[in-house]
VOPAGU-2260 file (C-alpha; in pm, 1 decimal, decimal comma):
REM VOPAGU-2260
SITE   aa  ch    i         X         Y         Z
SITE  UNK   A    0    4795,3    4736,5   -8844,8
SITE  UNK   A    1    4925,7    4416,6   -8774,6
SITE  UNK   A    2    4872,8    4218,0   -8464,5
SITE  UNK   A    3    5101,8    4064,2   -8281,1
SITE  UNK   A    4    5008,8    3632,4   -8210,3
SITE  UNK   A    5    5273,1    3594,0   -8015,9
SITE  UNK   A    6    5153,2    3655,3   -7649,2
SITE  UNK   A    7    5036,8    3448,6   -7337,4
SITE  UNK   A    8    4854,9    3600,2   -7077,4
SITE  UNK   A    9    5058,5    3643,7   -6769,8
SITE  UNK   A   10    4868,3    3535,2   -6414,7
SITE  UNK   A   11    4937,1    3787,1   -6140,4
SITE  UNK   A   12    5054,8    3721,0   -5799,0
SITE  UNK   A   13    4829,6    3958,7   -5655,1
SITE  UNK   A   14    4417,2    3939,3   -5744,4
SITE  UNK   A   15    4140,5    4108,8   -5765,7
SITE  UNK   A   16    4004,8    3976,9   -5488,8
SITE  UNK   A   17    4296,6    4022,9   -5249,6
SITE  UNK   A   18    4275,6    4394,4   -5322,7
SITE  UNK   A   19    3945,0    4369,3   -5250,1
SITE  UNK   A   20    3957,7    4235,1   -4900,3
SITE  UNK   A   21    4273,1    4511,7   -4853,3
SITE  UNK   A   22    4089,8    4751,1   -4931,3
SITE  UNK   A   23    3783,8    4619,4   -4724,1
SITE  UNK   A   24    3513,9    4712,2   -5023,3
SITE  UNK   A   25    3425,7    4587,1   -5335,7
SITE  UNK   A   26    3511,3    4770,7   -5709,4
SITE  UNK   A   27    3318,9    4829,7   -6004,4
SITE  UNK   A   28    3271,3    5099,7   -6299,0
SITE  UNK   A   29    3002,9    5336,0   -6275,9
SITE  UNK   A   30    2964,2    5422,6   -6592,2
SITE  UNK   A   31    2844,8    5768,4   -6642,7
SITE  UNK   A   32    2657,9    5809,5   -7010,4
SITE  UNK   A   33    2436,2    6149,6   -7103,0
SITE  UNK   A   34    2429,8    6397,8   -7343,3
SITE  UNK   A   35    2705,1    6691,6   -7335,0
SITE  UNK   A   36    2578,1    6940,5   -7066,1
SITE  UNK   A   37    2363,8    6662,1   -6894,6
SITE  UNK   A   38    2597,5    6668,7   -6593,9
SITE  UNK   A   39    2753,3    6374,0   -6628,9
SITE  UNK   A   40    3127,7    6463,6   -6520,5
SITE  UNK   A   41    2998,7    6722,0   -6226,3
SITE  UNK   A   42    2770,7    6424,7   -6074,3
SITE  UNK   A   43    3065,3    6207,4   -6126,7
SITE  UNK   A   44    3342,5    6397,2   -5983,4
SITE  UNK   A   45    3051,2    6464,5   -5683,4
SITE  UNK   A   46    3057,5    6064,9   -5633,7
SITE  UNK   A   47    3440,4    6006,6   -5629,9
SITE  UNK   A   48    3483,6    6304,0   -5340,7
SITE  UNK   A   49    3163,3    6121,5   -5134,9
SITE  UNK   A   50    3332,1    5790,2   -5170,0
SITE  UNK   A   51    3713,9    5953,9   -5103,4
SITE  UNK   A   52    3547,4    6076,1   -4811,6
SITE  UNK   A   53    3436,1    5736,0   -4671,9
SITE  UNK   A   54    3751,5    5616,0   -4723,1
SITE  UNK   A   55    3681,1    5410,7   -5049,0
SITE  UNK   A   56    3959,2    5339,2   -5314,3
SITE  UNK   A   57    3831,6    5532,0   -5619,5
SITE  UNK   A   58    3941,6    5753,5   -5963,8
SITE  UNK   A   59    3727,6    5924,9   -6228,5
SITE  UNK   A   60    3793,3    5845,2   -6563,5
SITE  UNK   A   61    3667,9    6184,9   -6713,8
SITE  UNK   A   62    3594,2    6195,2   -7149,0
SITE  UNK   A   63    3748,1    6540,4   -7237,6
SITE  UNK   A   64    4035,3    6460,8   -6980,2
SITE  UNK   A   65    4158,0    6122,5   -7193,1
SITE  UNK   A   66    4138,2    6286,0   -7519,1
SITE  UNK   A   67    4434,1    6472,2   -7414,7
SITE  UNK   A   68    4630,1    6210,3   -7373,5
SITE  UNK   A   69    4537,1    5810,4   -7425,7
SITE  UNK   A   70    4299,1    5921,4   -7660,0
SITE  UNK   A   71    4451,2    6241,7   -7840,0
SITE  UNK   A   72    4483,1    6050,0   -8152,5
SITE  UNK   A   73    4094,0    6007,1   -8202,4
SITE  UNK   A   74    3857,5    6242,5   -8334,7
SITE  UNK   A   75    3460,6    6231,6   -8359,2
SITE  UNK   A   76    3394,4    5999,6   -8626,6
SITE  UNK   A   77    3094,6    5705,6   -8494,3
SITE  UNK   A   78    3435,3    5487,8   -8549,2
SITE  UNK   A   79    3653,3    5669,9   -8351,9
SITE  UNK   A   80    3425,8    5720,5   -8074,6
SITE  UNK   A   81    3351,7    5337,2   -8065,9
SITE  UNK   A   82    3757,0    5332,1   -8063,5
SITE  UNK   A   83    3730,9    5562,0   -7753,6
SITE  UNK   A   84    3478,1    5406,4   -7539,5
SITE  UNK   A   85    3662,3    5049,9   -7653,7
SITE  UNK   A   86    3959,9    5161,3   -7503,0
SITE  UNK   A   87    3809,5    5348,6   -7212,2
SITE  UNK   A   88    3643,2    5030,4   -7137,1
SITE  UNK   A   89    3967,9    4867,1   -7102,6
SITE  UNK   A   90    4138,0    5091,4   -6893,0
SITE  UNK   A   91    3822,9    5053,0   -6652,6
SITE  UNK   A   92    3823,0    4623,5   -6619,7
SITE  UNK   A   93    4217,5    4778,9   -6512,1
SITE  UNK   A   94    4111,2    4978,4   -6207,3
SITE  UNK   A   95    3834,7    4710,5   -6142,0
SITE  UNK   A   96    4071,6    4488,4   -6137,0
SITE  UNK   A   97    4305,8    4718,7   -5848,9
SITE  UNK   A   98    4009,4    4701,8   -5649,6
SITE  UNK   A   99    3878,9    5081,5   -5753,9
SITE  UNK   A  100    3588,3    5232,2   -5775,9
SITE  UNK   A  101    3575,0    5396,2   -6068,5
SITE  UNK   A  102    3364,0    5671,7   -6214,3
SITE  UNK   A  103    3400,0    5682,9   -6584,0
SITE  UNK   A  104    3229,2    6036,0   -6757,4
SITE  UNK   A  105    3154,0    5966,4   -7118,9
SITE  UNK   A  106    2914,3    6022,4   -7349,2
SITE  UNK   A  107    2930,0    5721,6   -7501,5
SITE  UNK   A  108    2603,6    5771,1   -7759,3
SITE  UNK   A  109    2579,7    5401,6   -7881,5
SITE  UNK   A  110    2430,6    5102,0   -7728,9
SITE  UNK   A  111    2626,7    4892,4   -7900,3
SITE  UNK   A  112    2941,5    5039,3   -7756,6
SITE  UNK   A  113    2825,5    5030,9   -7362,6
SITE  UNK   A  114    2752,9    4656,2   -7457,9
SITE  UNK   A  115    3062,5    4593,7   -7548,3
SITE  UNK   A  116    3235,2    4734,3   -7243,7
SITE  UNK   A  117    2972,3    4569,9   -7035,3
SITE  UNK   A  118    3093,2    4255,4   -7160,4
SITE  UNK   A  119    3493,6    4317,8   -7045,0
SITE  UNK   A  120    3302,3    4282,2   -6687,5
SITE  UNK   A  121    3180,5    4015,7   -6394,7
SITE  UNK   A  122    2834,4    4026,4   -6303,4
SITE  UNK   A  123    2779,9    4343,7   -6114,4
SITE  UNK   A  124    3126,0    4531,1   -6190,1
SITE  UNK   A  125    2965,5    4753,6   -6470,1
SITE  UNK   A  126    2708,6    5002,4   -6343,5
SITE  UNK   A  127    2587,7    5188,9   -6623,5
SITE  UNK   A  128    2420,2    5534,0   -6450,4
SITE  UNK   A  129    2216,3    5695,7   -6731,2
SITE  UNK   A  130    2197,5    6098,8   -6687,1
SITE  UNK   A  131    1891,8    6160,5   -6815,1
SITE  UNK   A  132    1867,9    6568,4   -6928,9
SITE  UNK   A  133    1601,9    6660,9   -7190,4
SITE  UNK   A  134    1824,7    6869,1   -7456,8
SITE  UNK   A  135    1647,8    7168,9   -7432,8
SITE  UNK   A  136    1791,6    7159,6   -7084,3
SITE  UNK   A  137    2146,1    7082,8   -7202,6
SITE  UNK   A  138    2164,9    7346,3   -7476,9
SITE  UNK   A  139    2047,5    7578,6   -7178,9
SITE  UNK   A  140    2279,3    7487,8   -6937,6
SITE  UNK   A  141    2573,9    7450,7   -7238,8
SITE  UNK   A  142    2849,5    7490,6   -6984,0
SITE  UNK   A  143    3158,3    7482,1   -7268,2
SITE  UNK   A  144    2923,2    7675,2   -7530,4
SITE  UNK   A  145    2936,0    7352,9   -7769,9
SITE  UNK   A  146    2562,7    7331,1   -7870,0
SITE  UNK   A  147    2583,6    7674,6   -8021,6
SITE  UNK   A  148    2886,8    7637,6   -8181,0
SITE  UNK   A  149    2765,3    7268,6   -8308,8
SITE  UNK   A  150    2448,9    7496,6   -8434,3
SITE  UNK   A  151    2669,6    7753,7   -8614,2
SITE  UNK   A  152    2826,8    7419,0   -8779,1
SITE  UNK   A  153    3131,5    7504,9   -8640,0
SITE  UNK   A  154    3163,2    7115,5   -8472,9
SITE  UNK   A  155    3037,3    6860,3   -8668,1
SITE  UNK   A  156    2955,1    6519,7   -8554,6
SITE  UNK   A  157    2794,0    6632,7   -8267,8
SITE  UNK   A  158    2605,2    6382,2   -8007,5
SITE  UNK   A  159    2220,4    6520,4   -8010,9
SITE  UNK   A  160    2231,5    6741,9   -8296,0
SITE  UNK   A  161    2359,2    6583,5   -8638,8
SITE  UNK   A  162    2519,2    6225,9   -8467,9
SITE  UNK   A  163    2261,2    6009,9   -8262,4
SITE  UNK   A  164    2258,4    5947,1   -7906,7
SITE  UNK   A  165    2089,1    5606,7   -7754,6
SITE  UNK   A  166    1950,1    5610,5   -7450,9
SITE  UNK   A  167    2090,8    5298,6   -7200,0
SITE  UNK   A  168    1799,7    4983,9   -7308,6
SITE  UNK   A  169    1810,6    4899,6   -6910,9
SITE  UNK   A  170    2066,6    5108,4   -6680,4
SITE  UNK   A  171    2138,8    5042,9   -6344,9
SITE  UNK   A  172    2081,4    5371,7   -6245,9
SITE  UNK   A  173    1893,7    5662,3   -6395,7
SITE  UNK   A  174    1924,6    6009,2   -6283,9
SITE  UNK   A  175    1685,2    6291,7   -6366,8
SITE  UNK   A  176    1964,3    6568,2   -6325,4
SITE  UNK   A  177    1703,3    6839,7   -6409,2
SITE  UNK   A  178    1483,2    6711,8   -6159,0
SITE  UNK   A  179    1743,2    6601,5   -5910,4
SITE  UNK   A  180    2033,3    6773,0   -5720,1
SITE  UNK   A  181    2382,3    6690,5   -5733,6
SITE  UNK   A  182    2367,0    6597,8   -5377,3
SITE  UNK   A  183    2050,7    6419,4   -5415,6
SITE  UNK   A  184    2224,2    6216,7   -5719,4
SITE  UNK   A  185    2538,9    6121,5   -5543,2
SITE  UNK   A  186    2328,4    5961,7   -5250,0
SITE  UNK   A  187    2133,0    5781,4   -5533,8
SITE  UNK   A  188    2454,3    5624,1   -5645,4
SITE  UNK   A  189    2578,8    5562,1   -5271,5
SITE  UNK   A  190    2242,2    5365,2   -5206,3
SITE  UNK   A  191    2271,1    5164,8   -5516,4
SITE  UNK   A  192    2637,1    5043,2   -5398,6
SITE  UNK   A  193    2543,4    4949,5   -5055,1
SITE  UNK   A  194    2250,8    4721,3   -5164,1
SITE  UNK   A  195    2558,6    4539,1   -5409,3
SITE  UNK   A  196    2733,0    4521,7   -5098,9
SITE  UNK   A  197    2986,8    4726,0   -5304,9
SITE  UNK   A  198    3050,9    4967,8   -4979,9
């Protein structure tokens, strides 16, 4: 594919900051990374709604909801799931940048990858919230039956049983979700944000 050389970025009228002091609260990415069946997308859903409630600007980026669209055109490949998290990451620094808050749900299995997105960011902007599920407790709970399927060797490529998943080096957040409630998770997250002086 060839690149194009030809382009200057364009400075908007509007910043990030001005949205910011519209909307009367800060923005970041909470980036939600776990293993399938971890919880990762019901916790972050669960945060969006609390801060929707409160009035805060927000959207969930969600992974199986932008491989039907931005991301259709990837499969499950480690390079097409750095690919997805690359452009996820992207599409984040955007809402940042509106003066969102927004809840990203991927599984995002490699270090290397979160890294990279971490570095799109300001300090404090990326907010990587580690699910933390033993997989035992995952292939229990296996909510869209993929474990047994992955098992059967009906999906390969699968984070946690033939592709790797690394756990977050140093997260912002971790959450024990077989420990914790959902409730007891979202006010984890809220508590976080109003000691950034986020809320």
């Amino acid at each position: 594919m060839t690149k194009s050389t030809n382009l200057t970025w364009h400075s908007a009228a509007i910043t990030k900051l001005d949205r910011r002091v519209q909307h009367a609260h800060g923005s970041c990415t909470l980036w939600f990374t776990g293993l399938s069946g971890s919880g990762k997308s019901t916790i972050a859903n669960a945060v969006s709604a609390a801060l929707y409630k409160h009035g805060i600007s927000e959207y969930v980026l969600d992974g199986d909801n932008i491989r039907h669209g931005l991301n259709k055109d990837l499969g499950f490949t480690d390079e097409d799931r750095t690919e997805n998290i690359r452009r996820i990451g992207e599409v984040a620094k955007l809402f940042v940048d509106s003066g969102k808050v927004v809840t990203t749900a991927f599984i995002s299995p490699f270090q290397s990858d979160r890294d990279q997105v971490r570095a799109l960011f300001e300090r404090d902007e990326f907010i990587e919230v580690f699910i933390d599920c033993p997989l035992d407790e995952c292939e229990r709970r296996d909510p869209k039956q993929l474990y047994v399927k992955a098992r059967r060797g009906e999906i390969k490529d699968f984070t946690g049983i033939d592709s790797p998943y690394e756990k977050p080096s140093a997260p912002e957040i971790t959450i024990r979700s077989d420990q914790t409630t959902v409730e007891e998770s979202v006010n984890q997250v809220l508590d976080y944000l109003r000691r950034k002086s986020i809320l």
